[in-house]
PAZALUM-287757 format. One record per residue: x, y, z of N, C-alpha, C in turn; residue in three letters. Coordinates in steps of 0.001 Angstrom, whole numbers, plus 524288, in hexadecimal, padded with zeros to 5 digits. Layout:
XYZXYZXYZALA
...
REM end
This chain:
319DBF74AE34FA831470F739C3514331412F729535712UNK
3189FF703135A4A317AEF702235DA931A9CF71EF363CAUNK
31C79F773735FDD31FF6F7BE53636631A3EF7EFD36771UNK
31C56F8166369793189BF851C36AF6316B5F8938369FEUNK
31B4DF8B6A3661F3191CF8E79360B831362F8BE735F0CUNK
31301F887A35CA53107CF874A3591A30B03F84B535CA9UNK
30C6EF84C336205307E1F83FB36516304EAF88BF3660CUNK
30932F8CB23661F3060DF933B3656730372F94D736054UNK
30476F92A035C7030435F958535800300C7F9135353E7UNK
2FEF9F8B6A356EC2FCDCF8756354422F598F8AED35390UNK
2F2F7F89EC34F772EEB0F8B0234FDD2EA6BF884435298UNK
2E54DF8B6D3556E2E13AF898E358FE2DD05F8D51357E5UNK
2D8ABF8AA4356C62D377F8F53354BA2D340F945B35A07UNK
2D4D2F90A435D682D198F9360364A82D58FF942C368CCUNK
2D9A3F94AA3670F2DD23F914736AE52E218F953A36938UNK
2E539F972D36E212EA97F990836B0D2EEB8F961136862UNK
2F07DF91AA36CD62F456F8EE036A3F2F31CF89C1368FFUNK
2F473F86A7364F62F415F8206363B32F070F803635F8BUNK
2EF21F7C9F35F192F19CF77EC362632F730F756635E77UNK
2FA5CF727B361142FEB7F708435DFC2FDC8F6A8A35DD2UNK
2FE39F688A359E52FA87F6525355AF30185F61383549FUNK
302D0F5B613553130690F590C352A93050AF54B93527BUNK
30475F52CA34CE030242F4FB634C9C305FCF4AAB34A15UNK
30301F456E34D33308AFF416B34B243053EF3D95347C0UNK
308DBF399A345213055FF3470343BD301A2F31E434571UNK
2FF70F3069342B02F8E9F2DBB345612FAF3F28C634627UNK
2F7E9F267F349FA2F745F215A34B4B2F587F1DB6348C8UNK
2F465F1A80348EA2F089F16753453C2EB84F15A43478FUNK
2E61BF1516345502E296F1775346702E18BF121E34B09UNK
2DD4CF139A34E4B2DCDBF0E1C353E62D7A3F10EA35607UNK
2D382F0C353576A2CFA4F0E053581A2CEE8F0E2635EFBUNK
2D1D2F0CA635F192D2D5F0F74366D52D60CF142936684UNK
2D52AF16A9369322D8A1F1BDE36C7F2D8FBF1A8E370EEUNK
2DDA2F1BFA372CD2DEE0F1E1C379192E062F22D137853UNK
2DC86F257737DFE2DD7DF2C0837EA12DE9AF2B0F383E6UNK
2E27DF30C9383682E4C2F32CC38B4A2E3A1F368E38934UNK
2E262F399238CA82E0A9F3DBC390842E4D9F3F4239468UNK
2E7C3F435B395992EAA2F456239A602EB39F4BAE39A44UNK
2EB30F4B8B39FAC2EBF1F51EC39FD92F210F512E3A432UNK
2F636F549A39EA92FD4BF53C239F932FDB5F55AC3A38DUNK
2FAC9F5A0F3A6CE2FCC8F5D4A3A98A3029BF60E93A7A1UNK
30338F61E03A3803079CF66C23A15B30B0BF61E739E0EUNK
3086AF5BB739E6530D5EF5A0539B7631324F580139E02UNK
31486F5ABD3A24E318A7F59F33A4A631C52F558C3A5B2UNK
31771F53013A5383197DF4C773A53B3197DF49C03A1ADUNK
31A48F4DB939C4631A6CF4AF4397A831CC2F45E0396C4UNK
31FFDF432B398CF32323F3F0E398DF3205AF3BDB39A41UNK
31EABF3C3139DF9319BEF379E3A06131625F37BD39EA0UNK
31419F3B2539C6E30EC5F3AA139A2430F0DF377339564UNK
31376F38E93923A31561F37A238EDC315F0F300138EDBUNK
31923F2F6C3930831891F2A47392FA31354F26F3394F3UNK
310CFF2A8039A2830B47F27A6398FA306FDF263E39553UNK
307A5F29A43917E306BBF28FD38BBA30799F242338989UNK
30C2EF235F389D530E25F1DBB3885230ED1F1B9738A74UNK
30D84F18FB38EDF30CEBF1462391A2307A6F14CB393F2UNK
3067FF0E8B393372FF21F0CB7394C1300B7F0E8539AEEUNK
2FA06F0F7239BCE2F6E8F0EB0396D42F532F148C39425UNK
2F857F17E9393FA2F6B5F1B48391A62FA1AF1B4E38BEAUNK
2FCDEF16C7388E12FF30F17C2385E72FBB1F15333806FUNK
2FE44F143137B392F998F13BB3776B2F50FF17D93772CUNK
2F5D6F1D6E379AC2F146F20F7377F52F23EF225537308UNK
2ECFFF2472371C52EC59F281B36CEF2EB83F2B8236D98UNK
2E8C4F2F7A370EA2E7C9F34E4371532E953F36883772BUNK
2EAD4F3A6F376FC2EC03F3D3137D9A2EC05F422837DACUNK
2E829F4419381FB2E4CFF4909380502E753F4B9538674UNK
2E997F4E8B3867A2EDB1F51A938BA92ECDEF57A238AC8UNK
2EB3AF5868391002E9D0F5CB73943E2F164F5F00396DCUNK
2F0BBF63F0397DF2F598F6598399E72FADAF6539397D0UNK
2F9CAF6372392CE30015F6476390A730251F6B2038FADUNK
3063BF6B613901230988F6EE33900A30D0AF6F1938BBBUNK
30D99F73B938A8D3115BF741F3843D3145FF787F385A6UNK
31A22F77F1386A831D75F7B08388BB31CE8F7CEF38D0FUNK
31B9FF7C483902831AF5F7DD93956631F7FF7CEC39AEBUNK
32062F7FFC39DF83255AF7DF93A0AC324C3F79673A336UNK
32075F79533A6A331EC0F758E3A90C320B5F70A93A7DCUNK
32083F6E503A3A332056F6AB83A06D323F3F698639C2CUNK
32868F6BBA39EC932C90F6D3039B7C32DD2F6DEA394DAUNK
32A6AF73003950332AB3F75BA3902832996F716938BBCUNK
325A5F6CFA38BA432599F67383883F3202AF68F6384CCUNK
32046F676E3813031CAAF684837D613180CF620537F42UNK
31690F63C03837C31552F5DFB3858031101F5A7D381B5UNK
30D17F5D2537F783097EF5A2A37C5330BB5F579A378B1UNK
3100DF5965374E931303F589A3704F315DCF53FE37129UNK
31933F5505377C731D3EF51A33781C31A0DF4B503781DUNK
315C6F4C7937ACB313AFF47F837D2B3114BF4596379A6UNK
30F7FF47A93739B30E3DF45EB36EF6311F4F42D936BE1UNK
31626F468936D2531C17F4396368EF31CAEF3EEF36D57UNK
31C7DF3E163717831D72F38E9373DE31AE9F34E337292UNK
31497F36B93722F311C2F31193716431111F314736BABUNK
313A8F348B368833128BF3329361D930C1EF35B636060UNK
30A99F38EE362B73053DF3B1E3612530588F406D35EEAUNK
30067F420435CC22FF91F45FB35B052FD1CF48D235E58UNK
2FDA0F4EF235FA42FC9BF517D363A22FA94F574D361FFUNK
2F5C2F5872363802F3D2F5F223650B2F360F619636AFAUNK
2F5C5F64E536B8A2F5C1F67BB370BC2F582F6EA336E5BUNK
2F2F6F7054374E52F11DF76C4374372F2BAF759C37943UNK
2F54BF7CAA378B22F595F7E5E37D1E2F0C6F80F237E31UNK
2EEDFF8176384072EB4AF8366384A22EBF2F87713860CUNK
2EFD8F86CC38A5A2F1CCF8B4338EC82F84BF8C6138D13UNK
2FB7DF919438C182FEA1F942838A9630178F979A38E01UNK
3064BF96EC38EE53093AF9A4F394AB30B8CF9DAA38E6CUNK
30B52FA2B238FAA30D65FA5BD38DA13138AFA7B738E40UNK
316BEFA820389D131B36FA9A238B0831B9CFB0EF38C30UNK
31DF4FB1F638DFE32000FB74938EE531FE9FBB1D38763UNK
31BD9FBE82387EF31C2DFC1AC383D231BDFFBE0937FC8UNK
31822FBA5E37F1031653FB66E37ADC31228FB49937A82UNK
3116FFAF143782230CF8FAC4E3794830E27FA75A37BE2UNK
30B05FA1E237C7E30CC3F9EEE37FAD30FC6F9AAD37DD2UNK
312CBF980137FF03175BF960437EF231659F902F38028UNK
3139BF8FD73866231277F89A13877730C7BF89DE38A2EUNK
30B6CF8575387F9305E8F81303891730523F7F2538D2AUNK
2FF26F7EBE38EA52FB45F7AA0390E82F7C2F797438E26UNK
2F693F744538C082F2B9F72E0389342F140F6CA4388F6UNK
2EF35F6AC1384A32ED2AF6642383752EEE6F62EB37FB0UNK
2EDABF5EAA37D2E2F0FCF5CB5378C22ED58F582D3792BUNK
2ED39F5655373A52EAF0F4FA2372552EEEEF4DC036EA7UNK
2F042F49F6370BC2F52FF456A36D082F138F410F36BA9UNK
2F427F3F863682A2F047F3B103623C2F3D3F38C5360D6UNK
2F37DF327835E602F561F2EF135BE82F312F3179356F9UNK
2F048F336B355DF2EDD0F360634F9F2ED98F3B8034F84UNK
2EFD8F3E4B349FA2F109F44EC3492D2EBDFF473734B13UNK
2ED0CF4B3F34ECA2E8D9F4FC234EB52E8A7F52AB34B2CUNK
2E13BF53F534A802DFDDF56DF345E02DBF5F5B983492FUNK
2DA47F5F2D3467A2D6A7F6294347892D6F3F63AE34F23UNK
2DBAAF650734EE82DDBAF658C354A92D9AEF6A7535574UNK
2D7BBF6CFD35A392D462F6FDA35BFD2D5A2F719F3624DUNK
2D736F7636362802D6F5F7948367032D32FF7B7F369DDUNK
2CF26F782436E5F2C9B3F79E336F4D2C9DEF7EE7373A7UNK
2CA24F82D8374412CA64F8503379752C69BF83D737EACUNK
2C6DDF8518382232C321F855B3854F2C473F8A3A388F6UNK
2BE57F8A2438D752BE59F8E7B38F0B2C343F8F27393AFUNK
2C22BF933E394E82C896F94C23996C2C668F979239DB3UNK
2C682F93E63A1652C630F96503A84A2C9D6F93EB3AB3BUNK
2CD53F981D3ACAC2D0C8F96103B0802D33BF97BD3B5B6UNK
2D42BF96AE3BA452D533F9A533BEB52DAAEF98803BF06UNK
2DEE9F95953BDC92E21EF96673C0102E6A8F992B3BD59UNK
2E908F9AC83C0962ED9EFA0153BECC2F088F9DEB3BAA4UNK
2F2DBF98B03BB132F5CEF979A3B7772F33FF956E3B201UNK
2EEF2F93E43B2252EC48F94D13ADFF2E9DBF9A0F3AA17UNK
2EA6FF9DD73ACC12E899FA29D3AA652EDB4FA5BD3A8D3UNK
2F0CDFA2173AA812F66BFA7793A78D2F7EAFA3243A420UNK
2F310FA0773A12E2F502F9C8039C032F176F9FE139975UNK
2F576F9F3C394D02F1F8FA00638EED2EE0AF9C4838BA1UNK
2EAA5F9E99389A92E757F9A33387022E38AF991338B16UNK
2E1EAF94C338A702DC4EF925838ADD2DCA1F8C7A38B18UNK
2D75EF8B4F38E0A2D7C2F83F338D792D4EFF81A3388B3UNK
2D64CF7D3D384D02D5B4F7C59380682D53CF776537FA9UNK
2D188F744037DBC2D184F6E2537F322D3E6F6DB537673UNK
2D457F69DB3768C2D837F6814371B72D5C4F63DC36F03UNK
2D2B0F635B36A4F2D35DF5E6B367452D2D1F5DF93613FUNK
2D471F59F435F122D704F57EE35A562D59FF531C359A5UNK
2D529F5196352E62D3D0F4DB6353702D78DF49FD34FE0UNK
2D576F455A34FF22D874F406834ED02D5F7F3D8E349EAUNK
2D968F3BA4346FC2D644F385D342F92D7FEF31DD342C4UNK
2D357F2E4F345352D40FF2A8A3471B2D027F25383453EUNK
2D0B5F233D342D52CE77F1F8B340952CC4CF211F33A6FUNK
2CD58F24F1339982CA85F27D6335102C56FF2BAD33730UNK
2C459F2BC733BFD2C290F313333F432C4FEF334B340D9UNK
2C386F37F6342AA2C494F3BE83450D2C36EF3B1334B83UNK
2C769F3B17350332C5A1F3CCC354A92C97EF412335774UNK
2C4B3F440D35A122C670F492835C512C912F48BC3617AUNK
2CE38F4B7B364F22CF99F4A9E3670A2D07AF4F38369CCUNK
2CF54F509A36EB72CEABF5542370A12D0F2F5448377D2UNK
2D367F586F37B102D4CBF5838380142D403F5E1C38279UNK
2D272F5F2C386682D20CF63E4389F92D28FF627B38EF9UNK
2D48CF674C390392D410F6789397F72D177F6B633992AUNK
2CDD5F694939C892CAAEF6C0539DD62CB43F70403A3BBUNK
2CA16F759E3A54E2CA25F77DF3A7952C917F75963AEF6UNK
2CD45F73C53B14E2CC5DF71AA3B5DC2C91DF75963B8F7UNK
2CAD0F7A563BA0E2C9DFF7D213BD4A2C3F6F81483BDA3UNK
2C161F808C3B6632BD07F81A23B7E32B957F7E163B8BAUNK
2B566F7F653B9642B044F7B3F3B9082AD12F776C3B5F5UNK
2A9B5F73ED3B6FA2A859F724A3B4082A5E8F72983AF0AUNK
2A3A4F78513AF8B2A046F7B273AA902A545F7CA63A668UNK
2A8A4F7DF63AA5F2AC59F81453A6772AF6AF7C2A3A24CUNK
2B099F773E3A5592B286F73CB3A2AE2AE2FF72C639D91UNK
2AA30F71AF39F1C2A590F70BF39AAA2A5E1F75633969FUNK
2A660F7A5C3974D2A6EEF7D44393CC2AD86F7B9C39159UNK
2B13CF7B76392482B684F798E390D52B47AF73F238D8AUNK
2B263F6FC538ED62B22AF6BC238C3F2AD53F6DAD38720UNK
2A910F702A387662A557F7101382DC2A890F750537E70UNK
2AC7CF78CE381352AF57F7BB337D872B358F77E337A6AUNK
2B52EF721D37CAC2B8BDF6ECD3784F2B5DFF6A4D376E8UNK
2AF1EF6A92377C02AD3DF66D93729F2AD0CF699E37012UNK
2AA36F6FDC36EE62A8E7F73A436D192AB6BF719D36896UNK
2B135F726B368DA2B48FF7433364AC2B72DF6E3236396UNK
2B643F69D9366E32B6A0F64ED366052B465F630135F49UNK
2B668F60A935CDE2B3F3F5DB8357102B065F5AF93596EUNK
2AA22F5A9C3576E2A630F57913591B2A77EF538A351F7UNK
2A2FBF4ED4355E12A20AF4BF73539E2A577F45D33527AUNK
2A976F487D353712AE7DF4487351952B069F40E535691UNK
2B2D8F3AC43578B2B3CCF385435C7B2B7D0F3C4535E9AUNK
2B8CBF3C323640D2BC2AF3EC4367302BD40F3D5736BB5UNK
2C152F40FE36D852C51AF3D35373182C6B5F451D37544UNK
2C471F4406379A42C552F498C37B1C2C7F8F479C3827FUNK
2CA5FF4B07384672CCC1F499138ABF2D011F4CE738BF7UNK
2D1B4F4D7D38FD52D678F4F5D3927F2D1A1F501B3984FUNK
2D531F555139A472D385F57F13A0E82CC54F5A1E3A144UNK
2CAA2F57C93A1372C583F5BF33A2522C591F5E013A7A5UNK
2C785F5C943AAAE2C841F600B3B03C2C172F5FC73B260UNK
2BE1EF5BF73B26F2BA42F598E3B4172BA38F57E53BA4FUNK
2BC62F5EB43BCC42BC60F5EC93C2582B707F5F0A3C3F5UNK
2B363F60753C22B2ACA7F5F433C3942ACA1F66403C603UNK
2B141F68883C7672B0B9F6E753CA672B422F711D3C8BCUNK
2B364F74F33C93C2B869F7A063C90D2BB1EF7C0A3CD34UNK
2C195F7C9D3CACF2C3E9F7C103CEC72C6ABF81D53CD8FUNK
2C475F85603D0B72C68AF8B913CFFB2C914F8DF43D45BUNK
2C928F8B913D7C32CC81F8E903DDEB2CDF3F8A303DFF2UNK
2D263F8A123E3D72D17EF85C43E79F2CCF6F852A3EC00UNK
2CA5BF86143ED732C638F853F3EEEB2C297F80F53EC66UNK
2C230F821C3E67E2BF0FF7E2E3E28D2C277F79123E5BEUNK
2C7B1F78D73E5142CBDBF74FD3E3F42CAEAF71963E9FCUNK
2CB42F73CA3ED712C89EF72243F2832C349F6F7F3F2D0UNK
2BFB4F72093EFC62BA45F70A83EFC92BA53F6AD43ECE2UNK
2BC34F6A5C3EA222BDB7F65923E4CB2BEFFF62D23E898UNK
2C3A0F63703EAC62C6C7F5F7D3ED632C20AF5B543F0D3UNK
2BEA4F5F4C3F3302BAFEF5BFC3F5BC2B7B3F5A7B3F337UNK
2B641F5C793EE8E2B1DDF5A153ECE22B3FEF54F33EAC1UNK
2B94EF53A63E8C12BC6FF4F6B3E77D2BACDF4CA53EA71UNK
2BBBEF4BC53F02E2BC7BF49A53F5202B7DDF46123F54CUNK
2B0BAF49F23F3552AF91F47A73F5C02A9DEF45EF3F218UNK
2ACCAF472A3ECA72AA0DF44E33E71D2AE43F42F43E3E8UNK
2B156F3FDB3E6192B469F41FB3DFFE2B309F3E0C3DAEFUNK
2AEAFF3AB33DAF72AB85F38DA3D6C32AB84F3CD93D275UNK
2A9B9F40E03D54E2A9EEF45373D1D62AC49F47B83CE8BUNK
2B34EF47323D00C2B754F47E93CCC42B8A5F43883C8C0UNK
2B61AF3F603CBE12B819F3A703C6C82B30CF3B003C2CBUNK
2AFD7F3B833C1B22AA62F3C613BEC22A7BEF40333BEF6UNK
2AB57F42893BC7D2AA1EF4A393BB642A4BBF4B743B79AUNK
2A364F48083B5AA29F6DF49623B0C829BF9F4BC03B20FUNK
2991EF4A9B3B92B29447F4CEC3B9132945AF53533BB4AUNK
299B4F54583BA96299B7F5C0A3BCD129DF6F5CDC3B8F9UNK
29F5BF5B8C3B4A52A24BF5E123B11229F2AF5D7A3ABB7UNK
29B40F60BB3A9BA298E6F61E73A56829BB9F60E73A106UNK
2A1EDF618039F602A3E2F61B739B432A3A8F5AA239979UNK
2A28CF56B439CD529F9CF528339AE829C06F51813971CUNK
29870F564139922292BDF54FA39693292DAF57E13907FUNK
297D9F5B1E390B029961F5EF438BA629BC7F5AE6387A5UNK
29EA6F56D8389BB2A0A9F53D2387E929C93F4EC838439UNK
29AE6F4D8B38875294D9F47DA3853C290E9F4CFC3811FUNK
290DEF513C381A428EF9F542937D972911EF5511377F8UNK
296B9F5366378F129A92F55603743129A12F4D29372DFUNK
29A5AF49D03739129919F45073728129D4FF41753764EUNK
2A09AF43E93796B2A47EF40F037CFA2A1C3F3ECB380A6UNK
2A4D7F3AC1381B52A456F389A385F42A988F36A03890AUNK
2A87AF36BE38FD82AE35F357F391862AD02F2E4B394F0UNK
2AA12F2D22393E52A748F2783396082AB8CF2449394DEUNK
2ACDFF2152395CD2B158F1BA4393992B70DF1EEF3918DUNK
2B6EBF22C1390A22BE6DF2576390682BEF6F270C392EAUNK
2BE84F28BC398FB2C04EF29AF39D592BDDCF24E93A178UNK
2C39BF242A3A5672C1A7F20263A93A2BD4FF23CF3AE19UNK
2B8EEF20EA3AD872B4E1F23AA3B1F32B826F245C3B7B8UNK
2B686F295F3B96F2B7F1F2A743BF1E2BDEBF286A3C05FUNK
2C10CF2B0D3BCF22C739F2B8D3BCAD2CA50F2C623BE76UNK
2CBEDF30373C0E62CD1CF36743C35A2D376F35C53BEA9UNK
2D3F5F3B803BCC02D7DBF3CD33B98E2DC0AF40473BAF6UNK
2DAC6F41733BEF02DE56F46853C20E2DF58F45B83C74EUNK
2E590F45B83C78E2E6C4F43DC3CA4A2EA25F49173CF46UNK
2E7C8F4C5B3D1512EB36F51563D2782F08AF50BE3D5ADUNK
2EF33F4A803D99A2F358F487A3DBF72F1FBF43963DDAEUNK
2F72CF41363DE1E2F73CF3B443E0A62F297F3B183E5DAUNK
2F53AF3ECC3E99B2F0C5F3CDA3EE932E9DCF3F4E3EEAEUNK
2E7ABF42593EA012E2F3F40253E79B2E120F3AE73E651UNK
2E059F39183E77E2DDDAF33773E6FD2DC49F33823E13EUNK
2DAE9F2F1A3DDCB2D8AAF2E413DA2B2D12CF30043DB93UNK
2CFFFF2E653DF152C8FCF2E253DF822C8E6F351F3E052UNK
2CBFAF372C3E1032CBCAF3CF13E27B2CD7DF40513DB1BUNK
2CEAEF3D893D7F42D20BF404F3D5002CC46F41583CFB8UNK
2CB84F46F63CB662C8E4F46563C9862C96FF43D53C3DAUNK
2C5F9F43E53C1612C58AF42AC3BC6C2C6CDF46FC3B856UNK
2C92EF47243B5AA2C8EAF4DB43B30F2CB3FF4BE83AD8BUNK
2CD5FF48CB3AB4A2CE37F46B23A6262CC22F42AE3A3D8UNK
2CA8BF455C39DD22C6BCF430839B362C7B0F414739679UNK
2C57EF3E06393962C426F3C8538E432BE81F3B2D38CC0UNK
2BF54F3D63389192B6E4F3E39386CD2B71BF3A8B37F59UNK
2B401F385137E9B2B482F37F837AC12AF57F398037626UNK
2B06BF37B1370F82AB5DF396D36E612AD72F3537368B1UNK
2A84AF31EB367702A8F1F2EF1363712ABE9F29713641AUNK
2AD57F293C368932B214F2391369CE2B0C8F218936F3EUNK
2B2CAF1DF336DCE2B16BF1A3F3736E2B64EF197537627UNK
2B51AF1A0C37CEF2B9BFF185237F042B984F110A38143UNK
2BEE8F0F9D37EBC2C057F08EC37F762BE7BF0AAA38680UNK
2BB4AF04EC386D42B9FCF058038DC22BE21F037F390E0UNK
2BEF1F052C394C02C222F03EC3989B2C919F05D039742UNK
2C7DFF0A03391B02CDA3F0B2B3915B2CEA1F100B39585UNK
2CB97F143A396462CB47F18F4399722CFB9F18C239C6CUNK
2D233F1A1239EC12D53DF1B173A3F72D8C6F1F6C3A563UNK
2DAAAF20A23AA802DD27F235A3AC472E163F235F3ADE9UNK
2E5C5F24E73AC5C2EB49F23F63AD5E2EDACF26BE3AEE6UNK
2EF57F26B13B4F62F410F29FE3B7D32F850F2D343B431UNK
2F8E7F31ED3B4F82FDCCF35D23B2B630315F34AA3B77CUNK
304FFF2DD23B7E830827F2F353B92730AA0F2A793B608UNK
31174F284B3B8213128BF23913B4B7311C5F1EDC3B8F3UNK
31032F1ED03BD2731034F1C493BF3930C65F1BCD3C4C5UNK
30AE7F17123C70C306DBF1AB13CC0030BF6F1DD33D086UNK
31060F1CD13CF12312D9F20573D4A9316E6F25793D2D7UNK
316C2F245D3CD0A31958F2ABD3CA3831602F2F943CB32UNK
31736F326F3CB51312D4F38D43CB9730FD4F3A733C6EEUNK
30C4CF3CBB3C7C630936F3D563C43C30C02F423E3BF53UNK
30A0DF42963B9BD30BA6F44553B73730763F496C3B55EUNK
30372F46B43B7182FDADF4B503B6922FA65F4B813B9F4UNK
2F79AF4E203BBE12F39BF4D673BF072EEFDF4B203BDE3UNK
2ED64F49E93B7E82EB07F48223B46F2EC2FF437B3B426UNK
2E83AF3EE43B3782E970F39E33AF3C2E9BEF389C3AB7AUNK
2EB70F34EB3A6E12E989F34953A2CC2E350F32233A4B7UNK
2E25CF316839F062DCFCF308C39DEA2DCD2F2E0A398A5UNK
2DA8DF28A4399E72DB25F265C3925D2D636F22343904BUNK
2D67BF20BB38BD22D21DF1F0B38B5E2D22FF1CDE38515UNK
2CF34F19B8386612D079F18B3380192CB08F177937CF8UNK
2CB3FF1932376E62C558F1AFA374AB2C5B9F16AD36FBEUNK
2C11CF171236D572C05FF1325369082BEBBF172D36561UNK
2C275F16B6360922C179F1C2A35DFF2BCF4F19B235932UNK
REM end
């Protein structure tokens, strides 16, 4: 189940490969959750991530919803990274590849994708696609498509749905809103839920360097703007339509991305999220936690975590 065979050959209504589904013992039921949010960047630092996991304050989670894992990939030394990082913390785990490097005279062999880990078995796992615009080279000699992921949980004697996507950095804001309405679309209505990872809630599109220049200043000389994206990223307003809300589970005006040390924090944007629907977030749990182990070790992602904790 959790070869790469069987990541090629697992069934998906929409989707080529996946998703691969392992599911462990349930927890005992608790009417708090803690959720993280991170985007791995390929995983690479599985070890550390691994232990930031378990040590506060990101440790005692229950759900962790991760952008950029990698499943066989060289980069990342050929590690089944979603799986491994499941068998560490004792959880149950779904991941899709989204994106597929093809082997020579075959099909594809290793992953880029997504994954949600649970203290409770995933059920009615679901592969959502979304749409595909992309300019850069090394993205277009991938196979597949971008695909946001969710499954749900059975937790108190309900049902809650648990869902993660990354969203398209490089197009625009419309295009993200169409990407986020295509995974309520196919999202389970009605039921509580915990949805997060990357929305890439750059407020612009970033298609040449030129854009990338233009940003830079507009950073410089708004960058309010990057920390409180809501009022030029529509896929917000797609969101309070489907019944989410991101009010009290994310810390206001954050910044989550970190591209380098000598970016300043007041310069850095906001771009990772958690939305909820049916649950309340405990106040003052929200926060943002450095991807590194220490303030003078190097960073492990360019990303932060992101956590929060809900009243189910």
């Amino acid at each position: 189940m959790e070869s790469a065979a069987a990541l090629v050959s697992a069934t998906a209504d929409s989707h080529p490969w996946g998703p691969v589904v392992v599911n462990r013992p349930a927890a005992s039921d608790r009417r708090l959750l803690k959720v993280v949010a991170f985007n791995a960047r390929s995983g690479y630092a599985l070890d550390r991530i691994s232990k930031s996991l378990r040590t506060p304050p990101l440790s005692q989670h229950d759900i962790v919803l991760l952008s950029e894992m990698d499943w066989l990939m060289r980069r990342s030394g050929r590690r089944k990274t979603a799986a491994e990082l499941a068998a560490h913390l004792g959880m149950s785990f779904a991941y899709i590849g989204e994106f597929g490097i093809q082997r020579r005279g075959g099909g594809p062999v290793s992953f880029l994708g997504s994954a949600i880990l649970s203290n409770w078995p995933l059920s009615d796992v679901r592969v959502l696609p979304l749409a595909k615009t992309f300019t850069r080279r090394r993205i277009l000699r991938l196979l597949g498509g971008p695909a946001g992921l969710a499954a749900k949980i059975t937790l108190n004697r309900r049902s809650v749905v648990l869902g993660v996507a990354h969203l398209n950095s490089r197009w625009n804001p419309a295009g993200r809103e169409l990407q986020m309405r295509q995974l309520l679309d196919g999202f389970p209505s009605g039921t509580p839920a915990i949805l997060g990872g990357d929305f890439n809630t750059t407020t612009v599109e970033l298609r040449s360097p030129a854009a990338f220049i233009k940003v830079m200043a507009m950073i410089l000389l708004r960058p309010h703007r990057f920390r409180h994206p809501q009022r030029w990223e529509p896929l917000f307003e797609r969101l309070r339509e489907a019944g989410f809300d991101t009010a009290g589970v994310n810390l206001t005006g954050a910044a989550t991305f970190a591209p380098s040390r000598l970016v300043p924090p007041i310069l850095r944007p906001k771009l990772d999220w958690l939305a909820i629907r049916g649950l309340k977030p405990v106040p003052g749990s929200a926060a943002v936690i450095p991807a590194r182990m220490s303030s003078l070790s190097p960073r492990f992602s360019d990303h932060d975590f992101i956590t929060c904790t809900v009243e189910t």
